[in-house]
N, C-alpha and C positions, 0 to 999 in steps of 0.2 A: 436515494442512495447513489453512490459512484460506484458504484462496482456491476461489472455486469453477471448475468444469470447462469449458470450453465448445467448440464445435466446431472439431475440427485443421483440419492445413492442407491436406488431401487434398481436407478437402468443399469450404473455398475456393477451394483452386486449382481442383479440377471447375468449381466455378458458375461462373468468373471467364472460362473456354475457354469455356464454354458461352455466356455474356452475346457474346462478343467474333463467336459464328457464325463461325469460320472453321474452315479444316483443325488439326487436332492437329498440336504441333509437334513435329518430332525431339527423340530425347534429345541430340543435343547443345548442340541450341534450348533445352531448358527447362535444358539445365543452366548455360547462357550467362545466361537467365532467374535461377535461382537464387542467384548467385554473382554478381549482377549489384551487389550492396552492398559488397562485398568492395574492400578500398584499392589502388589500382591504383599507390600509389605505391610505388620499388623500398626497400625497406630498407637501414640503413645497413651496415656490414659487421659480423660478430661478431667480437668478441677473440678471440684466441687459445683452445687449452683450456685452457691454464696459465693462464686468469685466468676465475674464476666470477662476473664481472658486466660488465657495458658500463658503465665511468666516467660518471656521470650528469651531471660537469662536460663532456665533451665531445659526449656523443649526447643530442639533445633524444627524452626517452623519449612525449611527447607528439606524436604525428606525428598534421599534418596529414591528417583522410581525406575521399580524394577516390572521390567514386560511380561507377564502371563504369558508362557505359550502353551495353548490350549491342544496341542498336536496329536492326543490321544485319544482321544474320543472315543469309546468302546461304538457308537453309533454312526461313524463314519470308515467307508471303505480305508483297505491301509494306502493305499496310493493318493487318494483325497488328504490323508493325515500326512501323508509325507510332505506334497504337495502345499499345505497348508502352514507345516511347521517350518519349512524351509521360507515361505513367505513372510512368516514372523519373524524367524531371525534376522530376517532383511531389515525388515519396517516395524515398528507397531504400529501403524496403518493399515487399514483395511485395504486390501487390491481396489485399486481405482484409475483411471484414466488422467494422464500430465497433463494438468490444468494449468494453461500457457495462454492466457489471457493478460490483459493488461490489469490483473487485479479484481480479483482476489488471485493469491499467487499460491504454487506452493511452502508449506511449513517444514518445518524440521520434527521429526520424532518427538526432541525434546520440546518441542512449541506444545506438540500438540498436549501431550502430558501434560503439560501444564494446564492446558483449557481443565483439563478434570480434576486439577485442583481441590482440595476439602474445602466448604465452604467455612468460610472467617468473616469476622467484625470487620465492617469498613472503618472504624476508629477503636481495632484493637493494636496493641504494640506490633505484633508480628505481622500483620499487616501494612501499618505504615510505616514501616522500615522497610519493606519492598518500596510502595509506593514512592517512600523516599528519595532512595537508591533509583530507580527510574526514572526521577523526573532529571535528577544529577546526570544522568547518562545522557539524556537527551542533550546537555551542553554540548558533549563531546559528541553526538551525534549531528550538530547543527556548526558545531567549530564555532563555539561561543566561550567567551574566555572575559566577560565582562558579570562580574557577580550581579549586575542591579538588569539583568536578561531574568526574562521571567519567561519558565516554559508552564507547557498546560498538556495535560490529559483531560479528554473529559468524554464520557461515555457520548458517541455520536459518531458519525463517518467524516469523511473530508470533506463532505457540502458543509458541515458547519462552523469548517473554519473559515468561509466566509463571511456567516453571519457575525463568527468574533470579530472580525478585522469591520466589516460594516456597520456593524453597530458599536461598536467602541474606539474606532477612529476615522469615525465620516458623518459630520454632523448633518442635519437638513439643510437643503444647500448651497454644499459642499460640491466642488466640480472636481470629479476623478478621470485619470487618462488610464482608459483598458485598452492594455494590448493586446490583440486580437488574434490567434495562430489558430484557432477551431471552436468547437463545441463550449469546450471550459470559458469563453472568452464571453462570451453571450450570454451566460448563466453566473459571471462573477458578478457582470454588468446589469444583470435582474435582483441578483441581493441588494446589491449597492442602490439602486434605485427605490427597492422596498422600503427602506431606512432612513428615504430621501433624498438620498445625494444624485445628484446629477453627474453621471458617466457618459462620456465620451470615448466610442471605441476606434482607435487607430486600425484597422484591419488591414492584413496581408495577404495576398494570396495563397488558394490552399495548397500546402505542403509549405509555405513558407511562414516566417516570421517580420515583422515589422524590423524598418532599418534602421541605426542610431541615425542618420542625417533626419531621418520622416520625422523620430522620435524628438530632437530638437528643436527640429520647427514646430511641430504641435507643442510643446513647453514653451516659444516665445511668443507663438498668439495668446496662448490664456496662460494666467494661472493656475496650476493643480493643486487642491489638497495632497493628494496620494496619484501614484503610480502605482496599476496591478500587473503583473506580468507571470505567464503561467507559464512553469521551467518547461515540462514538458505537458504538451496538448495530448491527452488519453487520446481524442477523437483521431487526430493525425500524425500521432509519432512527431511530432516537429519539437525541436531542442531548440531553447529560445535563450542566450548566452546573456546572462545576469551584472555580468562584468562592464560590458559594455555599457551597457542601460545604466549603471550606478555610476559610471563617469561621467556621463551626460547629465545626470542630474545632478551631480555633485558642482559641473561648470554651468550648468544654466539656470538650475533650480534648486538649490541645495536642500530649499525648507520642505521640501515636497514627501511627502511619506513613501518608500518603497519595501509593497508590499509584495509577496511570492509565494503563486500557488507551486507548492513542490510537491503536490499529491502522488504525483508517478517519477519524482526527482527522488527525493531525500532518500538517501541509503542507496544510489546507484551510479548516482549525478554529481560532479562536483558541484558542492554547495558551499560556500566560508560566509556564516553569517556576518561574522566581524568585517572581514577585508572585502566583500561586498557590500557592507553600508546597508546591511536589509534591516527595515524596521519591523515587519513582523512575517512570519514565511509560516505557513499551514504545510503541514501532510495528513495524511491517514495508516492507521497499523497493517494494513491490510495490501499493500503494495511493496516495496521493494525491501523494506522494512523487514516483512518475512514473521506478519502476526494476524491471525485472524481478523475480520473487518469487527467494525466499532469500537475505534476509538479515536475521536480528534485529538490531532498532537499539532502543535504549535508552538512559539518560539517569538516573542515580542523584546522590540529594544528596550533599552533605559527610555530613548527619545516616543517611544510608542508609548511608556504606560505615563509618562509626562503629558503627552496629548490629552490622552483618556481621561488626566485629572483635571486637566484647562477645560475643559467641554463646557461648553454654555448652557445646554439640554442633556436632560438625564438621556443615556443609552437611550435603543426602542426597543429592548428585551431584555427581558428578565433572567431567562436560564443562559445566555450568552455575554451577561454583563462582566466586566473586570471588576465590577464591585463587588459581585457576590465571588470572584474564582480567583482574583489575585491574593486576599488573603487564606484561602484553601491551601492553593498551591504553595504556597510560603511555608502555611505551618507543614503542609506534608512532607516538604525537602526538609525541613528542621526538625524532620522524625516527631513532629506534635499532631497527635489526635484533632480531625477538625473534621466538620461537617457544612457542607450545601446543600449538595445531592449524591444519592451513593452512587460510588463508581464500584462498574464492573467488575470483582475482585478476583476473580479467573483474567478474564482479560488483560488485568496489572499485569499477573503474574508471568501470563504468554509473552507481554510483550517487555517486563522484565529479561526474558529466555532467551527472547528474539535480541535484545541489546545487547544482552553481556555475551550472545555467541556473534554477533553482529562487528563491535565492539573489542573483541578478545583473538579476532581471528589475524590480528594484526593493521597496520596502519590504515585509514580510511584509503590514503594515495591507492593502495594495490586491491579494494574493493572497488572503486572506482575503473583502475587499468583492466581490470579482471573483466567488469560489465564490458567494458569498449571492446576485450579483446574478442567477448561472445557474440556481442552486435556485429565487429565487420565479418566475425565466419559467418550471421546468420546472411545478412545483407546480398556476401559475397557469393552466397548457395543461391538467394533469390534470384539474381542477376543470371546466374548461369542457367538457371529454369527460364532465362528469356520476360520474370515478369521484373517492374519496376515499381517503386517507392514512392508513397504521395511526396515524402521527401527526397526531390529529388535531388538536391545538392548535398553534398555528405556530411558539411558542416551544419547541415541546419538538422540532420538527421539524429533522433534518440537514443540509449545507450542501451533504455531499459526498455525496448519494445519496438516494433516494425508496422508500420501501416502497408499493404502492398495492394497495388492496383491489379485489380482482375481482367484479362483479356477480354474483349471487345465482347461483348454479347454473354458474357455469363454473368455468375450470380451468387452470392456466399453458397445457397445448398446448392451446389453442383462439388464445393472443394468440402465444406465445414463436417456434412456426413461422411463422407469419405474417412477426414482424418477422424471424426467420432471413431471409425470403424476399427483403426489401427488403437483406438486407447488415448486420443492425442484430442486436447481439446483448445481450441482458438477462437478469438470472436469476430462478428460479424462487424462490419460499418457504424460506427456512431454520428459522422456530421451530418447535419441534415441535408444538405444537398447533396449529398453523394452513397448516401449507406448502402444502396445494394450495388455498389463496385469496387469493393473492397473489402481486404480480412482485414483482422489486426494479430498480431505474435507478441505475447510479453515473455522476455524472456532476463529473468529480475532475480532478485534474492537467491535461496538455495539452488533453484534449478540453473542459477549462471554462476554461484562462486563454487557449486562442488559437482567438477565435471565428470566426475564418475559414475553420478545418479545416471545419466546417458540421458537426461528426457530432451537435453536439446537435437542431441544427434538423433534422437528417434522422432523428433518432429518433423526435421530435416528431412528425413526419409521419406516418412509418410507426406507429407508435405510434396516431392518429388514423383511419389506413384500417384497421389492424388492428381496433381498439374498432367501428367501422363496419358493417363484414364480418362482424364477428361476433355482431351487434346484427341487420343483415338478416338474417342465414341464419334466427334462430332467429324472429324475425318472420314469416317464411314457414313455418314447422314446425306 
């Protein structure tokens, strides 16, 4: 999986009892507490069993959800219930520590509501009218305005959108140019090779990205099937500008496929599938998107599913082939019942949630401004703490996330528990040559378009006493 780990709910709920000092509540108290998101509204009736779906002309499948506050609890002190009720009105989420990773990110209220969804038919109407309705969105979320663009859900994280793109447009082989900016760069290039093809990785130094002049001259020594280039590298924060790269090959290579991992881009990063020339660009729901992990979401040209049919050899997988999911996805955006394999039907519906408030909250331009505007305040906090950026040039630097180098001699657990301590959770080092001298800050989706939540400014903070704390102790040593 791409996502990395971070502390359950066991350790939060502990601290959260513990912050509050008071008596430990009954299990019927926490489980009033638990269940407290859950829609309180009554459902409508089900049909009969002679009939396998609720007519979607008559039941509105989208029911209003309303938040349970549980705040009275005859078994909890009143100061506990105050204390309690006032937290729900805030959130329907449970108290938990801002989870500011590079993905999984924070949700939205209404995300989450959705994960608890009624279960439904993955080929009932009221189903694949969402499913529909989402796959349509994601045009607008990739900036695709060419009907014969075919997007994909498919129950999986963002590693498998590499296998779609290696296995459905990289025959055995086949010579691919991988751009190289960290971690992701090395593992695209391990798919690709499974599948047969022969990758060649251009690598940059770390914190940077490869150059259009490097980029050209590796396209006039060889021929490439495909170009892969990873918007932004999770491992190092590095923003690897897409524009460029598609003019170079449009003047040296035009036949060449260009593919884009935007697993920690899409929905933060400017992306134009169209006016960049990308032939297929992966993400995942679970990054800047603003949906729970699993689900591969994807985005292939006219010129990509044309390859896929020239192929000389069938794919080398089965559940990743365009043959079994291009006409899925077809019938689903044409609101027609189809089957492959079932998809997640909570998960549609989050990341339904996730789009239309993604989507609705006004033009992509000012979600994008929005990220940049949160990145240089976070950047600009870093710098004045005296530490610096694997990226160290500001253009090559992410929008939706910070790698920061750690002071000479220390180590993630000297800062990571600390901001545990504050409720603020960050992660540790990914590249492999480098992991224990660096955090990483994703600072993505809700917690950078709605700056009220405060979780960046309280990261900030903590982030600041941490660097402090750990500055005096060794001062005294």
């Amino acid at each position: 999986m791409r996502y990395e780990s971070h502390s359950g709910p066991t350790e939060r709920n502990a601290s959260t009892i513990d912050k509050l000092a008071l008596p430990k509540p009954s299990a019927s108290a926490r489980l009033s507490l638990i269940s407290r998101h859950l829609d309180q509204t009554v459902l409508p009736p089900i049909n009969t069993p002679y009939s396998i779906e609720r007519e979607s002309s008559r039941v509105d499948d989208d029911l209003p959800h309303t938040p349970l506050i549980r705040g009275r609890s005859p078994s909890l002190p009143v100061q506990q219930r105050r204390n309690l009720s006032t937290a729900a009105k805030m959130s329907t989420q449970l108290p938990h520590a801002s989870l500011l990773i590079p993905g999984p990110i924070e949700i939205t209220d209404e995300v989450s509501q959705s994960m608890a969804h009624y279960a439904q038919s993955h080929v009932g109407q009221p189903f694949v009218n969402v499913f529909g309705e989402t796959l349509s969105l994601l045009r607008d979320l990739f900036q695709t305005k060419n009907p014969k663009s075919q997007p994909f859900i498919i129950a999986g994280s963002g590693t498998l959108g590499w296998d779609l793109a290696a296995a459905n447009l990289i025959e055995p082989g086949d010579e691919v140019l991988v751009l190289h900016s960290g971690y992701f760069g090395d593992s695209f290039a391990d798919a690709i090779q499974t599948y047969g093809g022969k990758p060649t990785q251009l690598k940059a130094p770390i914190g940077q990205h490869p150059q259009p002049a490097d980029i050209e001259k590796a396209l006039k020594e060889r021929k490439y099937k495909a170009l892969t280039i990873t918007h932004v590298d999770t491992s190092t924060g590095v923003l690897s500008p897409i524009q460029p790269v598609s003019d170079v090959l449009q003047r040296v290579s035009p036949d060449t496929l260009l593919i884009v991992d935007g697993v920690c881009s899409v929905g933060g990063e400017e992306l134009h599938f169209d006016n960049n020339r990308i032939d297929f660009a992966l993400t995942a729901s679970q990054k800047a998107i603003g949906c729970p992990p699993g689900l591969s979401i994807s985005m292939a040209s006219e010129r990509a599913i044309e390859t896929f049919k020239s192929r000389k050899h069938p794919p080398g997988s089965y559940y990743a082939s365009f043959k079994n999911w291009v006409p899925i996805m077809q019938n689903y955006e044409a609101k027609k019942p189809s089957y492959f394999a079932t998809p997640p039907t909570q998960l549609v519906q989050a990341l339904h949630t996730a789009l239309k408030q993604l989507l609705g909250a006004g033009n992509l331009q000012a979600r994008f401004e929005q990220h940049q505007k949160i990145s240089l305040k976070v950047k600009k906090a870093v710098a004045e703490l005296g530490l610096k950026q694997l990226a160290a040039d500001p253009s090559d630097a992410a929008n939706t996330m910070t790698a920061i180098w750690l002071p000479e001699g220390w180590s993630p657990p000297d800062i990571l528990p600390k901001l545990m301590a504050a409720d603020v959770v960050f992660a540790g080092g990914l590249h492999k040559e480098i992991t224990t001298k660096y955090i990483r800050f994703g600072h993505m989706g809700i917690s950078a378009t709605d700056e009220s939540r405060g979780e960046i400014d309280k990261a900030l903070e903590a982030l600041k006493n941490a660097v402090t704390e750990v500055r005096k102790a060794r001062e005294q040593q």
